[in-house]
C-alpha positions, 0 to 999 in steps of 0.5 A: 417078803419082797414082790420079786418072791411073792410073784415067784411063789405064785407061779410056782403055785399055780404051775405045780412046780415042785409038786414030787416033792414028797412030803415026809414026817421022816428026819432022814428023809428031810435032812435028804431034802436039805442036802437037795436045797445047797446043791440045786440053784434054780430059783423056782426050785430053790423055792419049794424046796426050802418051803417044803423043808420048813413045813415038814420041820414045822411037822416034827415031833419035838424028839423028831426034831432033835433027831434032825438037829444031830444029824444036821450038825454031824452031816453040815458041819466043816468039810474038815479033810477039805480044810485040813489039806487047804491048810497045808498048801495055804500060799498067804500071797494067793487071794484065791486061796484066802477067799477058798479057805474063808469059804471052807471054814464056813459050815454048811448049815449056814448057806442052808440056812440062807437058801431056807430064807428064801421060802415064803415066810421064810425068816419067820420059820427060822425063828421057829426053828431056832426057838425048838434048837435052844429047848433041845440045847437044854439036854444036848448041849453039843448041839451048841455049834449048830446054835453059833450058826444061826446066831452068826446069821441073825446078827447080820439079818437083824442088824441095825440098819435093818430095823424101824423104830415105831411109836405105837399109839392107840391107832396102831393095828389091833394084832401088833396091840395084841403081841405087845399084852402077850410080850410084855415080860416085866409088868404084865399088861392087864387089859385093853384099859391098862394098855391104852393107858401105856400107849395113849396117855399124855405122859406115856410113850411106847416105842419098837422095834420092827424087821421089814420081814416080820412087818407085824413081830415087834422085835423088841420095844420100851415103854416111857413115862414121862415125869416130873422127877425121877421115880423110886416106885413102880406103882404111880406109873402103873396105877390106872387112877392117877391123873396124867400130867402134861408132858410138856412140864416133865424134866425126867423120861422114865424107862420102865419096861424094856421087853425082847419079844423073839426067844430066837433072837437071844444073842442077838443085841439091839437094845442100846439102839432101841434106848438112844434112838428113843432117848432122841425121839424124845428130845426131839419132841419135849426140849425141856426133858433132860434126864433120862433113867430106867427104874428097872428090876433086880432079878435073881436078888432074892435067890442070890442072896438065899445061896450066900446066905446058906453056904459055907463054901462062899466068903463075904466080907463081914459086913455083907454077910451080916446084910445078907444074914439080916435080909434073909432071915427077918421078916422085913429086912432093914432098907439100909442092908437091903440097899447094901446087899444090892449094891454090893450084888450089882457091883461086884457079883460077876460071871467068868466073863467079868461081867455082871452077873445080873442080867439087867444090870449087865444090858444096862451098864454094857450100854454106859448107863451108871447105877443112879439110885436103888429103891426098896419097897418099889414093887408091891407085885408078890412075884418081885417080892419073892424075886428081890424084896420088891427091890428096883434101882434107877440106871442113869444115862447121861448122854455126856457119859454113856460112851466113857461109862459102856467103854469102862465096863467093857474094859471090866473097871468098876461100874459107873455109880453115882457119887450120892448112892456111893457116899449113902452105901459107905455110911454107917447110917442105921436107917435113910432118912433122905435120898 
């Protein structure tokens, strides 16, 4: 919060502005308070009662809360009578009436929204807000519209010329060190030992992103191992015992974990950014680094697989449903049909938007990465055995490329993939013997 709001929130403090506003545990009562907020435009007022709403919201009870959700999207949607008519008398020609029918279209939970943002901490409790709106959406799912709004709002608040990037190192303060070990979603950080080794080893880099009104919150950050060639494992970088090399020797920055910290943030894209500034960090620091990979997890593999491999309502071709046969029904699947299967899952398994289904391989390939190399037997952890046999697939970028491949993705052509892995998957090798 900026010192024009702290000085403000501390006169309001000590002058007892805002003190009749009755505290409620009470949806209607706080939806009353809401309205009060977007019709009211002093500053002082604006204040308490934006606080006030926060904290009673903040008070709910989680029914409560979806009780006030309902009531906040019935009663702040579109003016839709005042639409209609300006509709009807719309002169194309009148920039007036252009700027009022922008303005009519615009429901009115986004300027609370935005009055609600001026409170102390006020961001930080929107999130919060949000976060209880997407666990209601679960069973309400007409509360989706109301969602559209604070996305729309947190795109342009989290824009990217409103983030810093931010190495953090061993010298970074204790609380952001804490909120990385309770972020981390891919490999979870053991200890204080395991973290140190993540951010202060020689060869390892750890880099976020932070918003100048959550100074502490990182919003999302990627975590690098420096190396001397690409790796088809995640435990040498994991493991505590081995030796860190000199980074200078290194020719290959691995990105090894990439963790969204804001469940309220969903939607809202900022990891392409976060990737080619750190790409640029890097080459900044250590000239002779030229390749650039993740080794990245294959969520959903296993599960996938599992409902092909039980339904008759599902067509594969016939290769594939003898890989998927294989890998589902064998105690250990042969590496050659397991790397097929993935290929086959990541290339051509999309959502109905054309996109892949996988949510990693769609991040990655969206930001013009190409699907290097896929490695079985890469995570020994029982959790990404039973997720994907342990599977993870190396995605390339080539900074030469990136835009052709994010351009050719969008367009929904094929994914990029390297020539190698292609030729290796076309085979009939019945087993690899160099990759």
């Amino acid at each position: 919060m900026n010192q024009h709001q702290n000085f403000l929130n501390s006169v309001i403090q000590r002058l007892g502005i805002g003190k009749p506003i009755k505290k409620s545990l009470n949806s209607e009562n706080l939806i009353s308070l809401c309205n009060q907020l977007v019709s009211k435009n002093g500053e002082a007022t604006l204040f308490s009662l934006a606080k006030s709403i926060l904290e009673d919201f903040d008070s709910l009870s989680e029914e409560q809360k979806k009780t006030f959700f309902t009531k906040l999207l019935k009663q702040f949607s579109v003016d839709r009578p005042s639409l209609k008519k300006a509709l009807k008398d719309l002169d194309f020609s009148d920039e007036g009436q252009l700027r009022k029918l922008h303005k009519l279209i615009e429901p009115k939970s986004q300027e609370l929204f935005r009055r609600l943002n001026q409170a102390p901490n006020g961001t930080s409790s929107l999130l919060k807000m949000r976060e209880s709106l997407l666990k209601c959406i679960e069973d309400s799912p007409e509360l989706k519209s109301l969602d559209f709004d604070f996305s729309h709002l947190f795109n342009s608040w989290f824009n990217r010329g409103f983030l810093r990037l931010e190495r953090i190192d061993w010298t970074t303060s204790a609380n952001v060190l804490e909120k990385i070990m309770e972020y981390e979603a891919v490999h979870d950080i053991s200890d204080w030992q395991d973290l140190q080794n993540r951010v202060a080893a020689a060869d390892r880099r750890l880099y976020a992103f932070f918003h100048p009104a959550l100074p502490d919150e990182p919003l999302i950050f990627i975590e690098v191992a420096l190396m001397k060639e690409v790796q088809n494992s995640i435990m040498p970088i994991l493991d505590l015992s081995v030796k860190p090399i000199d980074p200078h020797n290194a020719n290959t920055a691995v990105f090894y974990s990439i963790s969204n910290c804001q469940m309220a943030l969903k939607g809202v894209s900022f990891g392409s950014f976060l990737i080619k500034q750190v790409v640029s960090e890097i080459q900044k620091e250590f000239k002779e680094i030229k390749q650039f990979v993740t080794l990245s997890p294959v969520p959903g593999l296993r599960k996938w697989a599992h409902k092909g491999n039980s339904s008759h309502d599902i067509e594969f071709p016939d290769n594939i449903a003898k890989d998927i046969s294989d890998c589902c029904n064998k105690e250990e699947p042969n590496q050659l049909a397991l790397m097929r299967l993935t290929y086959y899952y990541l290339t051509q398994i999309k959502n109905k938007n054309g996109d892949a289904i996988n949510p990693v391989a769609h991040f990655h390939l969206g930001n013009g990465a190409s699907i290097y190399k896929i490695h079985t037997h890469a995570n020994n952890n029982q959790i990404a055995i039973d997720d994907s046999w342990g599977v993870m697939v190396n995605y390339l970028y080539d900074l030469d490329v990136v835009a052709k491949n994010h351009e050719s993705y969008a367009n929904q052509e094929p994914p990029a993939v390297s020539p190698k892995l292609t030729k290796l998957i076309q085979s009939k090798k019945k087993k690899i013997l160099a990759y």
